[in-house]
Structures are given as structure tokens and as C-alpha cells.
C-alpha positions as CSV (number, residue, x, y, z in Angstrom):
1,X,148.7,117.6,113.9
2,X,148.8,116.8,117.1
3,X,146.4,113.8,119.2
4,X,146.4,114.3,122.8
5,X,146.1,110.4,124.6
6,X,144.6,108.7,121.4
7,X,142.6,105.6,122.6
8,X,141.4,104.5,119.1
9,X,143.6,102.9,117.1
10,X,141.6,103.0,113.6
11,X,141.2,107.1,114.4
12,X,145.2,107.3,115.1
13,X,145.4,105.3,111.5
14,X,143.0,107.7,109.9
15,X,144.6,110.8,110.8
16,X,148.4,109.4,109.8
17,X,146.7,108.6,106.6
18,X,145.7,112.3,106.1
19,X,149.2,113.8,107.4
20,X,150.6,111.7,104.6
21,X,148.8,112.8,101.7
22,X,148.9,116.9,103.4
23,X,152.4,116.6,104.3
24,X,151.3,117.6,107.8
25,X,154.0,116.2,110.7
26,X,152.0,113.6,113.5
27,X,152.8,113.9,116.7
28,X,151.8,111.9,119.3
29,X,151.3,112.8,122.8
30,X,150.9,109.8,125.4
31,X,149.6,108.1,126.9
32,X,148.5,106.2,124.4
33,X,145.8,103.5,124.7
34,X,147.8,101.4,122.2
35,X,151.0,100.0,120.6
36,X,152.2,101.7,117.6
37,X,152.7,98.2,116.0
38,X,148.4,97.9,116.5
39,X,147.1,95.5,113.3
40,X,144.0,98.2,113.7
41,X,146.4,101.0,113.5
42,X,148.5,100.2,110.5
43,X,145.4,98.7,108.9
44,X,143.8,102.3,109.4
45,X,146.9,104.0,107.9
46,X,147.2,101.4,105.2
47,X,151.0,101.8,103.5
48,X,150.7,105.6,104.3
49,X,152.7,104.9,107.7
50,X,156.3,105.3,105.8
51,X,155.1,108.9,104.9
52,X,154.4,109.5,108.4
53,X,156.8,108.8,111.1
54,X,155.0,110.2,114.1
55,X,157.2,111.8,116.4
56,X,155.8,110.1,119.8
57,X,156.2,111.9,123.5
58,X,155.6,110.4,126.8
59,X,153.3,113.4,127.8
60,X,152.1,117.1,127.1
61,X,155.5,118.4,129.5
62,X,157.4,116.2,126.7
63,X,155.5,117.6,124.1
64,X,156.5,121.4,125.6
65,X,159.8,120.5,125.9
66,X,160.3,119.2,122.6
67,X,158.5,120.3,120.2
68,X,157.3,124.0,121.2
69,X,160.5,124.7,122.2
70,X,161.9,127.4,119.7
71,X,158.9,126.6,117.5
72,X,157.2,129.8,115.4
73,X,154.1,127.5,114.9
74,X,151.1,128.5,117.5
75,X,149.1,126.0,119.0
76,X,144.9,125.8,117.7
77,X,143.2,123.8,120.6
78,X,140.6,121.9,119.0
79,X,137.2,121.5,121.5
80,X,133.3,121.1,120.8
81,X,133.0,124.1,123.2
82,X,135.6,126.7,121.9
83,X,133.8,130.1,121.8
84,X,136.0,130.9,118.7
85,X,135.1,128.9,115.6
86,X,137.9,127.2,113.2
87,X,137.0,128.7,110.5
88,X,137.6,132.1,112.0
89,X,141.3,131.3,112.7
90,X,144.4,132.7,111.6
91,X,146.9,129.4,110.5
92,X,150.3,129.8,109.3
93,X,152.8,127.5,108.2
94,X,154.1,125.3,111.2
95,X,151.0,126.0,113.3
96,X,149.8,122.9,115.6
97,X,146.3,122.0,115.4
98,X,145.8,120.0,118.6
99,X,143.1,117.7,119.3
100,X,142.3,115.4,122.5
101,X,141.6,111.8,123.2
102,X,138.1,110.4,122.1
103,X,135.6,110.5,124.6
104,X,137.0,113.1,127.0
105,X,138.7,115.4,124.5
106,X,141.9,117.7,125.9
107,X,142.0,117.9,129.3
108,X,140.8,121.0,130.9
109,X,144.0,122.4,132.3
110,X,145.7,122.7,128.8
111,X,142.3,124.5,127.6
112,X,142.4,127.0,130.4
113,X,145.8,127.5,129.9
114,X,145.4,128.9,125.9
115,X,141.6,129.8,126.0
116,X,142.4,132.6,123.1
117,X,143.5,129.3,121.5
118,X,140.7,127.1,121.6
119,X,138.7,126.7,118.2
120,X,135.7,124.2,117.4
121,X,134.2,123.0,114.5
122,X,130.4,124.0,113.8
123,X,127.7,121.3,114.8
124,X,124.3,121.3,115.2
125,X,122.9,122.0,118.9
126,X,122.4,119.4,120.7
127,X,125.4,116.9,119.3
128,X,128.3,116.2,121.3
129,X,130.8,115.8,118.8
130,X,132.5,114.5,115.5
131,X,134.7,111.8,115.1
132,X,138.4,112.6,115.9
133,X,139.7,111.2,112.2
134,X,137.0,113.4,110.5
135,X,137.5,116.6,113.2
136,X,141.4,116.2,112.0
137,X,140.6,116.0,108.5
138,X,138.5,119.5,108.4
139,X,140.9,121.0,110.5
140,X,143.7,120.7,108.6
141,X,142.1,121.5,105.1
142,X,140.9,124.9,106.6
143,X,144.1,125.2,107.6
144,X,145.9,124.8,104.5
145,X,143.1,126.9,102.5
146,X,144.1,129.9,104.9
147,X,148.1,129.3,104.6
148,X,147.3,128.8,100.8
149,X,145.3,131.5,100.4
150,X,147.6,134.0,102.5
151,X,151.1,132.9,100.2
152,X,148.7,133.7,97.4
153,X,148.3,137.2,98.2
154,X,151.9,137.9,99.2
């Protein structure tokens, strides 16, 4: 999992909580809104954090340079207004499900850059959008389903 410019330190806590217990790597793309060392942070992540070790980069060019470099995992751009729905996507094992900062989500560049890439989460019309920690959460357990269900049928 991936969080774009995190600004809420209890959400950051959250979703290191749930790459512990999925095995799914956290990285962190700055800037972030917080120190790592946060009480609200670690109290979030409760002793999960030694299961976690986020790999942390200054910025998305970091992030590129980094991480994607050489990678086989695609990138699944999470955004309340994806035309192409979560549920619908194809994951595979070292995918990057990436998800943007809490009240102005990824920034528009990265979106237009991968628009084949963006995915959202159903919602009712008329709401804006769900909580990052909770967004994370159903992303990556529809994401494990599919990479479980595929090594099932090989």
C-alpha cells in the first residue's frame, strides 16, 4: 500500500496496522503532515509497527525512482471518481494500490498520467468519500481475494 502526503496520523496508524496483519509492504510518500515518532501514529498502529517498517520517500519522483523501478507490480490509483470500479480490477502479487492524502486525495497530475489505472470504491451518490484507513482496508482485501482466487485456479 501506498499513502500519497498522509496528513492524519491515526489514518497512517490504521493502515500500518492492516499491512501488518496482510503482510502488505507501506510505503510512504511525502510530504508528510507528521513525524513518524507521532504518539497518534503509534497509538493508531498499536505494537503492529515492528511488522511494518514503512519504507518512507521524500516525494512521488522518489517514489518512481525507487520503488517502481524494475518493479512487475502495476500501480491501482485509488479516487472517488475513477470510471473503473475496484472491484473490477485485475491485482497480482506485488501490485501497488495507491491512495492520496485525506481531504484532497492524489493529486491530479499522477491521475491523468495512469487514467487506465484509476479505480474507486462504490458509494452512494451524493457522498464524497470514505475514510482513508477504511478505503485501504477494502482495497487490499479485494485485492488479496483476486490474487487468492487466481493461485487457486493455476
Amino acid at each position: 500500500m501506498v499513502l500519497v502526503s498522509p496528513q492524519i496520523p491515526p489514518n497512517t496508524g490504521n493502515v500500518a496496522r492492516t499491512c501488518a496483519v496482510t503482510g502488505s509492504r507501506l510505503h510512504l510518500v511525502g510530504p508528510l503532515a507528521f513525524d513518524l515518532g507521532d504518539s497518534a501514529l503509534r497509538r493508531a498502529g498499536l505494537d503492529y509497527w515492528r511488522d511494518v517498517a514503512p519504507e518512507v520517500y521524500h516525494d512521488w519522483p522518489d517514489f518512481e525512482a525507487r520503488a517502481l523501478r524494475g518493479a512487475a507490480g502495476k500501480l491501482h490509483l485509488f479516487t472517488a471518481r475513477a470510471g473503473h470500479s475496484a472491484f473490477d480490477a485485475d491485482y497480482a502479487p506485488g501490485d501497488f494500490l495507491v491512495f492520496g492524502q485525506e481531504e484532497l486525495g492524489l493529486p491530479p497530475a499522477l491521475l491523468a498520467a495512469w487514467p487506465e489505472r484509476c479505480r474507486a470504491l462504490p458509494m452512494r451518490v451524493g457522498q464524497r468519500s470514505l475514510n482513508l484507513a477504511v478505503a485501504a482496508g477494502i482495497a487490499v482485501y479485494e485485492a488479496i481475494r483476486v490474487v487468492t482466487r487466481y493461485n487457486r485456479a493455476r
